[in-house]
CHARMM-style PDB file with segment names, atoms N, HN, CA, C and O in Angstrom:
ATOM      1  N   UNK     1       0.852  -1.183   0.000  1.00  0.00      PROA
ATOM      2  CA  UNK     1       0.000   0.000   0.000  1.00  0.00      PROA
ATOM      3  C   UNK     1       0.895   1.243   0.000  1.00  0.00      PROA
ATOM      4  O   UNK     1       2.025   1.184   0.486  1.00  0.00      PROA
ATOM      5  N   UNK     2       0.510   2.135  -0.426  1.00  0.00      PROA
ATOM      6  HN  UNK     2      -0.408   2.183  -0.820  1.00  0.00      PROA
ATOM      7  CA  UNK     2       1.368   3.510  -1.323  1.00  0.00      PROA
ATOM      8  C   UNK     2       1.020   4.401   0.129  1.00  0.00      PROA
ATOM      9  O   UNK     2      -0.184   4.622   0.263  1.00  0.00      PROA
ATOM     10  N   UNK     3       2.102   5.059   1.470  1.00  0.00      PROA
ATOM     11  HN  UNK     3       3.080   4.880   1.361  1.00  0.00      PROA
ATOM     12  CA  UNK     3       1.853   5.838   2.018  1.00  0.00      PROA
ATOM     13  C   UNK     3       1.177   7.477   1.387  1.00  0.00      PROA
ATOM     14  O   UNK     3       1.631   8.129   0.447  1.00  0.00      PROA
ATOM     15  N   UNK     4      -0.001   7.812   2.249  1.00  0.00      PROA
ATOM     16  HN  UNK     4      -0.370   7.282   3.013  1.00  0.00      PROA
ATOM     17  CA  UNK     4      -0.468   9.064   1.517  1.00  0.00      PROA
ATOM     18  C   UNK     4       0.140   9.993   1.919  1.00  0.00      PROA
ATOM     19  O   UNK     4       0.118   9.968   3.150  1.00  0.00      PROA
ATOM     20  N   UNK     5       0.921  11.177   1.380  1.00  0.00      PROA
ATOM     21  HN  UNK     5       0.939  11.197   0.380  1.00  0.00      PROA
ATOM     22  CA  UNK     5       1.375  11.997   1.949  1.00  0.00      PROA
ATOM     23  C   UNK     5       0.015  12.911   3.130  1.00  0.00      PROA
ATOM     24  O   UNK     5      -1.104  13.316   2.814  1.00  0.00      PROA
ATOM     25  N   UNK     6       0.806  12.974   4.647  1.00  0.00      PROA
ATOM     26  HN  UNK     6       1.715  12.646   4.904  1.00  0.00      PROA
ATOM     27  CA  UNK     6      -0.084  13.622   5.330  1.00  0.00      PROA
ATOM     28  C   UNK     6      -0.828  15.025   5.238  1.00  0.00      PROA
ATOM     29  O   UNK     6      -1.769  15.408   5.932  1.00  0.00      PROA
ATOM     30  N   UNK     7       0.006  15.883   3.925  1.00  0.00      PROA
ATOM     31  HN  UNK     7       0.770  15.571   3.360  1.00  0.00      PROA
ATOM     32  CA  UNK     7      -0.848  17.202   3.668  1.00  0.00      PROA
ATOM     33  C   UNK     7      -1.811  16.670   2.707  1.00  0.00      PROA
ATOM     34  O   UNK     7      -2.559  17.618   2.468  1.00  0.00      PROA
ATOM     35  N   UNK     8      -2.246  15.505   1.929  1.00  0.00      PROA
ATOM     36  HN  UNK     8      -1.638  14.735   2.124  1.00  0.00      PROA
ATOM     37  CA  UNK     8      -3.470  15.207   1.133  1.00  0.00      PROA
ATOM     38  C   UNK     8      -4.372  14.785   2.103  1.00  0.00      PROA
ATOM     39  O   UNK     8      -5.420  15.427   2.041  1.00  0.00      PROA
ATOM     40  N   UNK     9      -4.346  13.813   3.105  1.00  0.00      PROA
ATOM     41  HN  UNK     9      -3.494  13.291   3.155  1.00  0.00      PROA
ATOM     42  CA  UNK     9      -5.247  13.598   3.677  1.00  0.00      PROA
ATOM     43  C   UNK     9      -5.700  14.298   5.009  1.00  0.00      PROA
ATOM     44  O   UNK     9      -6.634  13.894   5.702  1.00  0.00      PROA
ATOM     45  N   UNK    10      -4.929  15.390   5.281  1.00  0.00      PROA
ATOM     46  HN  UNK    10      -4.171  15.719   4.718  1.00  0.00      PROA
ATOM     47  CA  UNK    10      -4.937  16.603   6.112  1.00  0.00      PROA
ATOM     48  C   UNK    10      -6.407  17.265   5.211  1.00  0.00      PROA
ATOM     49  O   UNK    10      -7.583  17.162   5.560  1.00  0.00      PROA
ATOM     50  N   UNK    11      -5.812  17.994   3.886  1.00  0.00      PROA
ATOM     51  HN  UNK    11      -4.856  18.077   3.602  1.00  0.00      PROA
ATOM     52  CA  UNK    11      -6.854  18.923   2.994  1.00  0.00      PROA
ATOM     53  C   UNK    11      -7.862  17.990   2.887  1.00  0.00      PROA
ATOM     54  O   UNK    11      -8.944  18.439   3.265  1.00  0.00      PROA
ATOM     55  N   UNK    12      -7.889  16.739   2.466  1.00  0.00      PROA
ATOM     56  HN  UNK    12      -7.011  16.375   2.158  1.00  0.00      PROA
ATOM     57  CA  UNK    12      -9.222  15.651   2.255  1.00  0.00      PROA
ATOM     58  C   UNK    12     -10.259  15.711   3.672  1.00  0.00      PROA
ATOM     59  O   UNK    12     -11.467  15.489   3.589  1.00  0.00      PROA
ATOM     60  N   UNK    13      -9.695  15.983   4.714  1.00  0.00      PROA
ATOM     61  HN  UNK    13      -8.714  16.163   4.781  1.00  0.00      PROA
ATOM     62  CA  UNK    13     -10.042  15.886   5.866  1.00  0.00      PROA
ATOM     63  C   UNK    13     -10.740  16.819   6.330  1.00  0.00      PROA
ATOM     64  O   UNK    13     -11.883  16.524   6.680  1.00  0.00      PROA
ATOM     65  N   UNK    14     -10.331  18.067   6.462  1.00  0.00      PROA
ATOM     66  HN  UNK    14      -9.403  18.307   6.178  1.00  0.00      PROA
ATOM     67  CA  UNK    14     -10.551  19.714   6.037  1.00  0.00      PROA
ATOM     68  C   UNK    14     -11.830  20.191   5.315  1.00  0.00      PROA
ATOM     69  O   UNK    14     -12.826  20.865   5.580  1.00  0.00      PROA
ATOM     70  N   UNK    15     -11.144  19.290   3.934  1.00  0.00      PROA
ATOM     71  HN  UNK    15     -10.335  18.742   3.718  1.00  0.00      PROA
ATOM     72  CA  UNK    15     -12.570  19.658   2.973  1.00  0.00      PROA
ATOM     73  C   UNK    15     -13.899  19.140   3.529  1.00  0.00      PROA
ATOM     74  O   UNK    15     -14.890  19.859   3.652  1.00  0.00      PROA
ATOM     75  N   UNK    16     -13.850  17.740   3.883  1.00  0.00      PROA
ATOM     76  HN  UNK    16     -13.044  17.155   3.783  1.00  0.00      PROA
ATOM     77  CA  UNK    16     -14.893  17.209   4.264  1.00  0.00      PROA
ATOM     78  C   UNK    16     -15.305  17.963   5.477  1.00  0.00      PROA
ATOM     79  O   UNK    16     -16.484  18.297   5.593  1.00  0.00      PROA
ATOM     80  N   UNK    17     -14.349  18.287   6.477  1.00  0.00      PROA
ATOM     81  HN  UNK    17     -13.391  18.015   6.383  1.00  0.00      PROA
ATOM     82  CA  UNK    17     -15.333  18.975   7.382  1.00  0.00      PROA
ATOM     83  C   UNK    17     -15.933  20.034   7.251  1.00  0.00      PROA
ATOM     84  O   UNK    17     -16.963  20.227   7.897  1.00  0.00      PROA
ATOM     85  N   UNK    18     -15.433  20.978   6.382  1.00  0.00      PROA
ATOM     86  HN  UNK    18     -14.596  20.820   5.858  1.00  0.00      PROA
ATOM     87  CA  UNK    18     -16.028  22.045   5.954  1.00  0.00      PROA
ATOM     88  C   UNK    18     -17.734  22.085   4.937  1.00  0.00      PROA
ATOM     89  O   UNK    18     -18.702  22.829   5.095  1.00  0.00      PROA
ATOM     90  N   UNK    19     -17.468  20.764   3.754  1.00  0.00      PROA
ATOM     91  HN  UNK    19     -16.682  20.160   3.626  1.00  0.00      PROA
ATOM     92  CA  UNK    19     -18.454  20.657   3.417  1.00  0.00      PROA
ATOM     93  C   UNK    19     -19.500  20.019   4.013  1.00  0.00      PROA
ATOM     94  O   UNK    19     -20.636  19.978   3.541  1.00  0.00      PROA
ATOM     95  N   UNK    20     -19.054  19.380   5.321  1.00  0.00      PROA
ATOM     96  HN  UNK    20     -18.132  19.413   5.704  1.00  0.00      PROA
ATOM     97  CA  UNK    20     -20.374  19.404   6.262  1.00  0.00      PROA
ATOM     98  C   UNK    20     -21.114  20.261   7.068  1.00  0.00      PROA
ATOM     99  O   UNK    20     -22.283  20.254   7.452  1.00  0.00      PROA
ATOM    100  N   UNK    21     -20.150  21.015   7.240  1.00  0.00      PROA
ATOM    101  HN  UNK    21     -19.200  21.021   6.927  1.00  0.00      PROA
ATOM    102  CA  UNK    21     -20.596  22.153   8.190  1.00  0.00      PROA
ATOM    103  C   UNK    21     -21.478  23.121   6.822  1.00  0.00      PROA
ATOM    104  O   UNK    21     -22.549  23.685   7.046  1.00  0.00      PROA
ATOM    105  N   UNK    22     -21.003  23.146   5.876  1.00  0.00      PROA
ATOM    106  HN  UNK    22     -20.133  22.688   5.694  1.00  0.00      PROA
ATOM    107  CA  UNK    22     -21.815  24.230   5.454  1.00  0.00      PROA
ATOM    108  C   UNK    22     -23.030  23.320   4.966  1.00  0.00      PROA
ATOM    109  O   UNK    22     -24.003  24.036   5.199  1.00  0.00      PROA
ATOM    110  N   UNK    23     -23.638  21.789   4.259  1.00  0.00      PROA
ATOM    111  HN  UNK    23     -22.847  21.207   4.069  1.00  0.00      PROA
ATOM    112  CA  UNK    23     -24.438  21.530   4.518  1.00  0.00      PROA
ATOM    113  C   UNK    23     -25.452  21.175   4.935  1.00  0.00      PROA
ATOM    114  O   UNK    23     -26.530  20.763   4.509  1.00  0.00      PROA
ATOM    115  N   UNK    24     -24.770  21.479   6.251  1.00  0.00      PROA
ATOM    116  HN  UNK    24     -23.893  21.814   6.597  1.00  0.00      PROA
ATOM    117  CA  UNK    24     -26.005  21.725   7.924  1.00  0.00      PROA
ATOM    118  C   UNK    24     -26.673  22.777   7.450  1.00  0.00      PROA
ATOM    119  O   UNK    24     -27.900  22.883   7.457  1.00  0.00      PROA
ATOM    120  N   UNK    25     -25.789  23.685   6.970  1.00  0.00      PROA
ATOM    121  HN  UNK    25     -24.793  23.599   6.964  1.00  0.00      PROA
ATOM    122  CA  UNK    25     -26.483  25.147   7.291  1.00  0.00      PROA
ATOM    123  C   UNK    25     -25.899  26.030   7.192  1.00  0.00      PROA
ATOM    124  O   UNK    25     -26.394  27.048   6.709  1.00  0.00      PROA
ATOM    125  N   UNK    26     -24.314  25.962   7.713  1.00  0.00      PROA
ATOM    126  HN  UNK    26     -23.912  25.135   8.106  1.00  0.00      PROA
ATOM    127  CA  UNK    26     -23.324  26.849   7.830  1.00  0.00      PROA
ATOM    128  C   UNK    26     -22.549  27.832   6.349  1.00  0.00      PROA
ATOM    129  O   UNK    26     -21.974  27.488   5.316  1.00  0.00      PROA
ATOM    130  N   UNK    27     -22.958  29.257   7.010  1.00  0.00      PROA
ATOM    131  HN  UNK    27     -23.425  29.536   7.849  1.00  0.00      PROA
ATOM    132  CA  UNK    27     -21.655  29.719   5.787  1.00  0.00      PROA
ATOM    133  C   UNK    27     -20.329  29.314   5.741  1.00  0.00      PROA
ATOM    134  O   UNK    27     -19.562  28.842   6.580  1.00  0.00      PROA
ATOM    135  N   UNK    28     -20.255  29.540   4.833  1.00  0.00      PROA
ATOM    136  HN  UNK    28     -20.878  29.923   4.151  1.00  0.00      PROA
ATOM    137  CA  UNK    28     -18.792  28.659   4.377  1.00  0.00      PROA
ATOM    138  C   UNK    28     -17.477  29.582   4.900  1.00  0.00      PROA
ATOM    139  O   UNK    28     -16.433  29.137   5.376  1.00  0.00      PROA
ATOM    140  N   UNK    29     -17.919  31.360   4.615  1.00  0.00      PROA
ATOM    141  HN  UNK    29     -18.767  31.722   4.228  1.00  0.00      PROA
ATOM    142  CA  UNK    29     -17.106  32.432   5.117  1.00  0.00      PROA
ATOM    143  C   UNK    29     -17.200  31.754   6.805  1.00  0.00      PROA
ATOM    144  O   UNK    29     -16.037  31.739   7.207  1.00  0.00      PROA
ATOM    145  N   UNK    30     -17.808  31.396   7.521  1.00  0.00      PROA
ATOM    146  HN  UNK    30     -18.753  31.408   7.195  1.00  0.00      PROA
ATOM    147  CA  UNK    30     -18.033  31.323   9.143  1.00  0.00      PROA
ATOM    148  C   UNK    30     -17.440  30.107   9.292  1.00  0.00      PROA
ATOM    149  O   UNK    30     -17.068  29.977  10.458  1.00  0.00      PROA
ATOM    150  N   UNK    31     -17.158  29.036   8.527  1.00  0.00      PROA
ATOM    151  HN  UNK    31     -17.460  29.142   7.580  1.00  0.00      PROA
ATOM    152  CA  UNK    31     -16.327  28.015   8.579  1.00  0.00      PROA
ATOM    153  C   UNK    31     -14.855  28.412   8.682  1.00  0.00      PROA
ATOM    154  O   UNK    31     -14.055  28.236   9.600  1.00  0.00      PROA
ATOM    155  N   UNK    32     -14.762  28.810   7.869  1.00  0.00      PROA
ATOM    156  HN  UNK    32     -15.412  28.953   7.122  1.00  0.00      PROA
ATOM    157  CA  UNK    32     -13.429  29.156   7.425  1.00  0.00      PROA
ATOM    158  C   UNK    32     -12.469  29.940   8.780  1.00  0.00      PROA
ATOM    159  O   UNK    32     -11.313  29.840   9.191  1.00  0.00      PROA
ATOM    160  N   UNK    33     -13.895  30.876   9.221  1.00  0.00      PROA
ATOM    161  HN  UNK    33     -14.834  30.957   8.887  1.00  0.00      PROA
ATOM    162  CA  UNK    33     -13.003  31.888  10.086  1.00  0.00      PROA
ATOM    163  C   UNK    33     -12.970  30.892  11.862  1.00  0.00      PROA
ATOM    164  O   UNK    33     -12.265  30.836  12.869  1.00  0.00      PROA
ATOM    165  N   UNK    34     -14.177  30.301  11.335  1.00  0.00      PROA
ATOM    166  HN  UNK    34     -14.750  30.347  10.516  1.00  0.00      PROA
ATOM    167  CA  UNK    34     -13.837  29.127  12.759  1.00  0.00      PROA
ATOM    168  C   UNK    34     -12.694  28.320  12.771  1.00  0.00      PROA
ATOM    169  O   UNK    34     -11.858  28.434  13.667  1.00  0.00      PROA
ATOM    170  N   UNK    35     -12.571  27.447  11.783  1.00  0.00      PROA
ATOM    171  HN  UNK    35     -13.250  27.354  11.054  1.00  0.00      PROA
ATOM    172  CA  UNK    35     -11.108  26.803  11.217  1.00  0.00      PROA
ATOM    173  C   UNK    35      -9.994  27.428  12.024  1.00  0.00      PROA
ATOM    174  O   UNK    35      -9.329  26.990  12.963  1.00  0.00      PROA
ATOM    175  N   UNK    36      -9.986  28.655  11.338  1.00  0.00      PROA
ATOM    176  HN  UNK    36     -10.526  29.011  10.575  1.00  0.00      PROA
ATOM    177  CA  UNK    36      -8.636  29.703  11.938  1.00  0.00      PROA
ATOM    178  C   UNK    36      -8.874  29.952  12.898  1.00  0.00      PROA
ATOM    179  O   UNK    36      -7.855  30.351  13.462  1.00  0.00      PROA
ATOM    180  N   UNK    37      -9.828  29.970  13.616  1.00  0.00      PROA
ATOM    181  HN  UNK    37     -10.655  29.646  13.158  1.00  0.00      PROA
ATOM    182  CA  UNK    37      -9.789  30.580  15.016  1.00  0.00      PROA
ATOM    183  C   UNK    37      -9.325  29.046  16.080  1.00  0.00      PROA
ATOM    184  O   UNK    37      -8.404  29.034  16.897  1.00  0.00      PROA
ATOM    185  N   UNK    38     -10.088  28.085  15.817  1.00  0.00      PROA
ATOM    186  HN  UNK    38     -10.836  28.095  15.153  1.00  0.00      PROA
ATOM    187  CA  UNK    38      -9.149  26.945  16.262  1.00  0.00      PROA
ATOM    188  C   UNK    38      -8.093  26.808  15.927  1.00  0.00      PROA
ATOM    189  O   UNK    38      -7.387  27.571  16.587  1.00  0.00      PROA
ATOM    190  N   UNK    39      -7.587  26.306  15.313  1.00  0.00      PROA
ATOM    191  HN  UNK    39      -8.160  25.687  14.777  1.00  0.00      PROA
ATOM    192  CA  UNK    39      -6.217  27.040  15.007  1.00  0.00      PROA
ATOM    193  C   UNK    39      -5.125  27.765  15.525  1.00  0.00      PROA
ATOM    194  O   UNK    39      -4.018  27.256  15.702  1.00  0.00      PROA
ATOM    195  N   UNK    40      -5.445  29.111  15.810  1.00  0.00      PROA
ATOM    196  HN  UNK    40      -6.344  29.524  15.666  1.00  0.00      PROA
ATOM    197  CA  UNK    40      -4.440  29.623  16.491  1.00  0.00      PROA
ATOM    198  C   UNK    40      -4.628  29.453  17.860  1.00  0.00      PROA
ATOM    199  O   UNK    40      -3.706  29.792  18.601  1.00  0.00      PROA
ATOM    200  N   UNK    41      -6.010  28.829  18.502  1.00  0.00      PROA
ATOM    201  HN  UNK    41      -6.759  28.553  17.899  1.00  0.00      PROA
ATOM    202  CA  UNK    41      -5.969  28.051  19.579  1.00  0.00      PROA
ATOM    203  C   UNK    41      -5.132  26.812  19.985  1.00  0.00      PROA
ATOM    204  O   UNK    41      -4.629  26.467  21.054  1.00  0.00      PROA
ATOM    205  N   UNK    42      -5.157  26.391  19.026  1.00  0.00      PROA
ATOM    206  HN  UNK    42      -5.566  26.672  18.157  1.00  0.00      PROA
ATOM    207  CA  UNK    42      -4.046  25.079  19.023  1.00  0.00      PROA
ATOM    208  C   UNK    42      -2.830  25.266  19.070  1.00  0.00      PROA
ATOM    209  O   UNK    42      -2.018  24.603  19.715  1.00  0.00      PROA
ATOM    210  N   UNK    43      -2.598  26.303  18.300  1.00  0.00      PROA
ATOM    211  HN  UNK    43      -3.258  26.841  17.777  1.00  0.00      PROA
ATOM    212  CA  UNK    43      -1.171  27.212  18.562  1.00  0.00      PROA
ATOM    213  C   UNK    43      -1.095  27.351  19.798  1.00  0.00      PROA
ATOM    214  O   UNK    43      -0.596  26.407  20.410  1.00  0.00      PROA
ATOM    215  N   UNK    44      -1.476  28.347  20.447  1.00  0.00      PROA
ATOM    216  HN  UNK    44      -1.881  29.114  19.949  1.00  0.00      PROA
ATOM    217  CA  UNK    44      -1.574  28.499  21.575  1.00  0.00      PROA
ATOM    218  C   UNK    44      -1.037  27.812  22.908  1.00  0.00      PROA
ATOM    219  O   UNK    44      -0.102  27.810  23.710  1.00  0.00      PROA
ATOM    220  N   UNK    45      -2.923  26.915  22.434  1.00  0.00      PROA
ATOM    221  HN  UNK    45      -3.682  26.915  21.783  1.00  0.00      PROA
ATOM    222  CA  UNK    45      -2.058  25.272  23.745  1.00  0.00      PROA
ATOM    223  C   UNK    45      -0.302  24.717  23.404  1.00  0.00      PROA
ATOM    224  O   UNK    45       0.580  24.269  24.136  1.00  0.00      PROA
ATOM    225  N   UNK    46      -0.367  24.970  22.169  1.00  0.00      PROA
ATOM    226  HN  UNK    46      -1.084  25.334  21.575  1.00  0.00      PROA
ATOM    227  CA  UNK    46       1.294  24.129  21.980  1.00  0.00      PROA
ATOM    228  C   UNK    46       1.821  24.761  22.629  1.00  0.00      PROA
ATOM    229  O   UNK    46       2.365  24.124  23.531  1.00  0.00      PROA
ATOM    230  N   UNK    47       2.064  26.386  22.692  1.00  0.00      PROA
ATOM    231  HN  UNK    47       1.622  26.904  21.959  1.00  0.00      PROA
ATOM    232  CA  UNK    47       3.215  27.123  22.513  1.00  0.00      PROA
ATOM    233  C   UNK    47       3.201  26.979  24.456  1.00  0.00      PROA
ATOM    234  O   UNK    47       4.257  27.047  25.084  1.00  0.00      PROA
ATOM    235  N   UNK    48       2.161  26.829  24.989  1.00  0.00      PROA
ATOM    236  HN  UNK    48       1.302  26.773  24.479  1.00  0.00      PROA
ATOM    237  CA  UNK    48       1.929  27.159  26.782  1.00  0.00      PROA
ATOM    238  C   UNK    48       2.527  25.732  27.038  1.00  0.00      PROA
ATOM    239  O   UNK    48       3.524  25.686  27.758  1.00  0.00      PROA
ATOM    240  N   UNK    49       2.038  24.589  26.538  1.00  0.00      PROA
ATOM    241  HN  UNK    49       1.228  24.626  25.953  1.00  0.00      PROA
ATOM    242  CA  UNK    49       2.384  23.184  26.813  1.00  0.00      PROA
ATOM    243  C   UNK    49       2.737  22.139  25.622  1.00  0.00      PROA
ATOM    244  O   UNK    49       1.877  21.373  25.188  1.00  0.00      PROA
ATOM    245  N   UNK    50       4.077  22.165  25.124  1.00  0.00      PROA
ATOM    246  HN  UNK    50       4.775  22.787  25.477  1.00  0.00      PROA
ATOM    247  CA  UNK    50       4.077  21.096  23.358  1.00  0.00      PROA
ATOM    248  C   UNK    50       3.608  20.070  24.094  1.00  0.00      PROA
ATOM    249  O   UNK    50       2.416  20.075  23.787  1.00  0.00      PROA
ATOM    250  N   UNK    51       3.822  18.876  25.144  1.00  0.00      PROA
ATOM    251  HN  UNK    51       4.790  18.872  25.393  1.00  0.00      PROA
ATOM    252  CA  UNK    51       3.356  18.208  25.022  1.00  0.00      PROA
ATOM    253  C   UNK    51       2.620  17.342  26.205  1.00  0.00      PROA
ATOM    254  O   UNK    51       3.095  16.445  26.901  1.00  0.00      PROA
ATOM    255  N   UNK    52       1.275  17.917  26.202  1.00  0.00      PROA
ATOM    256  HN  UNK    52       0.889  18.645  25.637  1.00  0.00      PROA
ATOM    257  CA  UNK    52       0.316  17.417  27.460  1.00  0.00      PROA
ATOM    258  C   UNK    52       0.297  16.267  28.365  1.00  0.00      PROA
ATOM    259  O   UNK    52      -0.040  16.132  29.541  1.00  0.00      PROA
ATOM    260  N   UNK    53       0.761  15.474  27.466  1.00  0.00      PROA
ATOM    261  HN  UNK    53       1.035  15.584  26.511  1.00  0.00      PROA
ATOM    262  CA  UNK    53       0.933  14.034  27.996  1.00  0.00      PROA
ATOM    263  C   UNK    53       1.836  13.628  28.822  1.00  0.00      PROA
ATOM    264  O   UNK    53       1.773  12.702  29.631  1.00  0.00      PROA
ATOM    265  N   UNK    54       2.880  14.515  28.544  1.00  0.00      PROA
ATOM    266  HN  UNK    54       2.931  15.267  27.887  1.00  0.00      PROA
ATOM    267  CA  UNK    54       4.208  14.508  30.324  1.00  0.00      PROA
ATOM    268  C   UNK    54       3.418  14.767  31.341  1.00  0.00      PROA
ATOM    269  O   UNK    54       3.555  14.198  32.424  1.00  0.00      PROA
ATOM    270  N   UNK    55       2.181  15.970  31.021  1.00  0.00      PROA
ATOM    271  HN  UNK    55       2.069  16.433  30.141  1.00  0.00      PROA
ATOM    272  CA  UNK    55       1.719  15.817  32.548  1.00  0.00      PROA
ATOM    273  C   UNK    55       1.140  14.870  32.935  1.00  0.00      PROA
ATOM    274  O   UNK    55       1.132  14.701  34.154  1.00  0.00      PROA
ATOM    275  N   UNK    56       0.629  14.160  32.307  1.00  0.00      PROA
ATOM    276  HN  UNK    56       0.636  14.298  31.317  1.00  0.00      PROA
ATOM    277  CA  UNK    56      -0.354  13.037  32.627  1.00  0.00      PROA
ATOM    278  C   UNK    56       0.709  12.073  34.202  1.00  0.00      PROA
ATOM    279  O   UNK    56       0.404  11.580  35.289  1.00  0.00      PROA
ATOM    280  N   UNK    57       2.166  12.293  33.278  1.00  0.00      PROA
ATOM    281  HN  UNK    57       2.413  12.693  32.395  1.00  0.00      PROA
ATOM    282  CA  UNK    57       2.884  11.358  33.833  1.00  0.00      PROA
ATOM    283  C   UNK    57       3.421  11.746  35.431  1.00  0.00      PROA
ATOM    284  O   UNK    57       3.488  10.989  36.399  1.00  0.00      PROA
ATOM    285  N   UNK    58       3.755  13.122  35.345  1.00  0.00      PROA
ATOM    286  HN  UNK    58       3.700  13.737  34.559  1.00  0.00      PROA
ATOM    287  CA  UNK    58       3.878  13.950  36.642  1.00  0.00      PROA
ATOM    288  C   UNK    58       3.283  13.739  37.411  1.00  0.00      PROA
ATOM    289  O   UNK    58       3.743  13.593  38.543  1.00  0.00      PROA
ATOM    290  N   UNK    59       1.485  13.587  37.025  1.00  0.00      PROA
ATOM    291  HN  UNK    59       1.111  13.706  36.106  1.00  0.00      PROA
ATOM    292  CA  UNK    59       0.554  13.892  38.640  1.00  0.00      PROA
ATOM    293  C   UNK    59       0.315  12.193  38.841  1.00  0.00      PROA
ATOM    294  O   UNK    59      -0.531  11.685  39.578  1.00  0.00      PROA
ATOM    295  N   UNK    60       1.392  11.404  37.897  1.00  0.00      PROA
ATOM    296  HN  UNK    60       2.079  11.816  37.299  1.00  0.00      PROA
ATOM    297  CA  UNK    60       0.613  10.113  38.259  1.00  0.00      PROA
ATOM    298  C   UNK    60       0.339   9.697  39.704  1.00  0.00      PROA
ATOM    299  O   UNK    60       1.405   9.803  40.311  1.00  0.00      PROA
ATOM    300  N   UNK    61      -0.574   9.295  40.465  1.00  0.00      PROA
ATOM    301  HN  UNK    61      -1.440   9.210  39.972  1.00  0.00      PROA
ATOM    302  CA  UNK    61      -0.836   8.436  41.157  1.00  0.00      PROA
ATOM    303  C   UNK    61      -0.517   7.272  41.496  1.00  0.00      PROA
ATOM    304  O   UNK    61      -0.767   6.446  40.619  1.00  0.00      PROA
ATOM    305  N   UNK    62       0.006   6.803  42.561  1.00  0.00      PROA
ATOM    306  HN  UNK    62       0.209   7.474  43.274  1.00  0.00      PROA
ATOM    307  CA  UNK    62       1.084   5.801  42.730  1.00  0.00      PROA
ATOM    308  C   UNK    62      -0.369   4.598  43.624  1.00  0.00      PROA
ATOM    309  O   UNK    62      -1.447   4.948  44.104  1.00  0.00      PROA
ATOM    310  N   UNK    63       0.078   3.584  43.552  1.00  0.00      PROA
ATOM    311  HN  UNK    63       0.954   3.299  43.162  1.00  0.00      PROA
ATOM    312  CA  UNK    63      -1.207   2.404  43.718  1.00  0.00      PROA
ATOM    313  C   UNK    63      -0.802   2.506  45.097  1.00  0.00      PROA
ATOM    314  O   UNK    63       0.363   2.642  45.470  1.00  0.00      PROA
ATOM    315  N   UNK    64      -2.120   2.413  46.056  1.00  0.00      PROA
ATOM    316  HN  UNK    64      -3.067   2.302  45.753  1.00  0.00      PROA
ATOM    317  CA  UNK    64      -1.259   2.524  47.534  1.00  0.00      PROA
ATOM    318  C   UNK    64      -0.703   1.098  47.989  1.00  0.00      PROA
ATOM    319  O   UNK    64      -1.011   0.037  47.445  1.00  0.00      PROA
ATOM    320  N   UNK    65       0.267   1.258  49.201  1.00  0.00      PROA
ATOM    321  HN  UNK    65       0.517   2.119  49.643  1.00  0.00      PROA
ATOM    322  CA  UNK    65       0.864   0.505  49.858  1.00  0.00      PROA
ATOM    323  C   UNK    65       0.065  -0.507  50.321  1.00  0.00      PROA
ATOM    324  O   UNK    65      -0.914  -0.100  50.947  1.00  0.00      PROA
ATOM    325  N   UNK    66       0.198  -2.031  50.183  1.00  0.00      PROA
ATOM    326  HN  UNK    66       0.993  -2.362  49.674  1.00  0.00      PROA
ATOM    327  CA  UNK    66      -0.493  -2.517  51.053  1.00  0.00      PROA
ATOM    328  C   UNK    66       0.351  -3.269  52.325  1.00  0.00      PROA
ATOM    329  O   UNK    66       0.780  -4.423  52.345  1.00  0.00      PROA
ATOM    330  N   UNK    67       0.412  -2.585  53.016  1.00  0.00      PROA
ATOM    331  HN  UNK    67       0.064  -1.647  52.999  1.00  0.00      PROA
ATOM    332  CA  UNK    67       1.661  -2.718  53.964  1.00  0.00      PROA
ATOM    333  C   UNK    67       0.879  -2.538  55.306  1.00  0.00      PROA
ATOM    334  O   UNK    67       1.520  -2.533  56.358  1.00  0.00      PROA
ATOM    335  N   UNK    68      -0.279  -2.411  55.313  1.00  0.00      PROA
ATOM    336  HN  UNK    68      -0.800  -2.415  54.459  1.00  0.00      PROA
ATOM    337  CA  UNK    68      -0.804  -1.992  56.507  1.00  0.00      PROA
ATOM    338  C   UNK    68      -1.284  -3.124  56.910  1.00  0.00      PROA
ATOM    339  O   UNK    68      -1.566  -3.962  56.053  1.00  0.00      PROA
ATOM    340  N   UNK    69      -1.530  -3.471  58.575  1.00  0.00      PROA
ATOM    341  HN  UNK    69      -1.302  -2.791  59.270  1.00  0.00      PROA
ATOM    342  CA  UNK    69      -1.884  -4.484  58.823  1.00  0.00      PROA
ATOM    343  C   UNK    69      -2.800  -5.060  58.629  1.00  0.00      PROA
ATOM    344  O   UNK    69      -2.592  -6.244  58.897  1.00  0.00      PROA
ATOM    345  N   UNK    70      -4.003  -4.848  58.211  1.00  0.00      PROA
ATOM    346  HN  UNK    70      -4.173  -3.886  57.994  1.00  0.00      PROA
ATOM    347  CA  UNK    70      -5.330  -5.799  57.540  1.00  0.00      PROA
ATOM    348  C   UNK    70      -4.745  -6.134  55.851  1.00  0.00      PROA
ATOM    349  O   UNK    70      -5.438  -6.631  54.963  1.00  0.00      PROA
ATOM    350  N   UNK    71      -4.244  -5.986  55.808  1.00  0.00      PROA
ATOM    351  HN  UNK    71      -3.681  -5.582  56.529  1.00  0.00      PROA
ATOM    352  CA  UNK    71      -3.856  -6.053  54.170  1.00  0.00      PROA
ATOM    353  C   UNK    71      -3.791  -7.469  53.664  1.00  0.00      PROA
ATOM    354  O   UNK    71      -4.213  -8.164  52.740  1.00  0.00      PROA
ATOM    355  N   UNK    72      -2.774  -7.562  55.138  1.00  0.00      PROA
ATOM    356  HN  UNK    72      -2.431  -6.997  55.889  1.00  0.00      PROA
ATOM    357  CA  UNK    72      -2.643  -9.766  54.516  1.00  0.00      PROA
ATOM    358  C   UNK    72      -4.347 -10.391  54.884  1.00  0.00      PROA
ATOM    359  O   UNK    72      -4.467 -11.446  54.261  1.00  0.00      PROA
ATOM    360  N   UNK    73      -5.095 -10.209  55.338  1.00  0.00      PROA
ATOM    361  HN  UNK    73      -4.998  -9.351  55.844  1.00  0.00      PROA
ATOM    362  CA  UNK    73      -6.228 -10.596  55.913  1.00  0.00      PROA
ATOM    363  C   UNK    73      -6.940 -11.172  55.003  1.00  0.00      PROA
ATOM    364  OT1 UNK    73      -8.049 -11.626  55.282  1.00  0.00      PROA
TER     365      UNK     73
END
């Protein structure tokens, strides 16, 4: 199988969401400017945190001890 380059199925992806949104209902100008406005939201989150998932690892939660005396019981 022939890898797709990821900017075709990025725009394939794009398009389709766009031509759903506008055949709900949506203008296509109000798509567009939503697009971009997520967007530089996503920017955003990157630029405050590239990658979210270290924190996941930071606040992990450790399984408690079973060291206490009813434990063997």
């Amino acid at each position: 199988m022939e890898m797709i380059d990821w900017r075709q199925e990025f725009q394939s992806g794009l398009a389709n969401l766009v031509d759903r949104a506008v055949v709900s209902g949506a203008r296509q100008a109000d798509v567009f400017q939503a697009a971009i406005e997520q967007i530089e939201r996503l920017q955003d989150a990157n630029d405050r945190d590239p990658d979210p998932a270290d924190d996941a690892l930071e606040g992990e939660i450790e399984e408690p001890a079973n060291d206490w005396p009813a434990a063997g019981s």
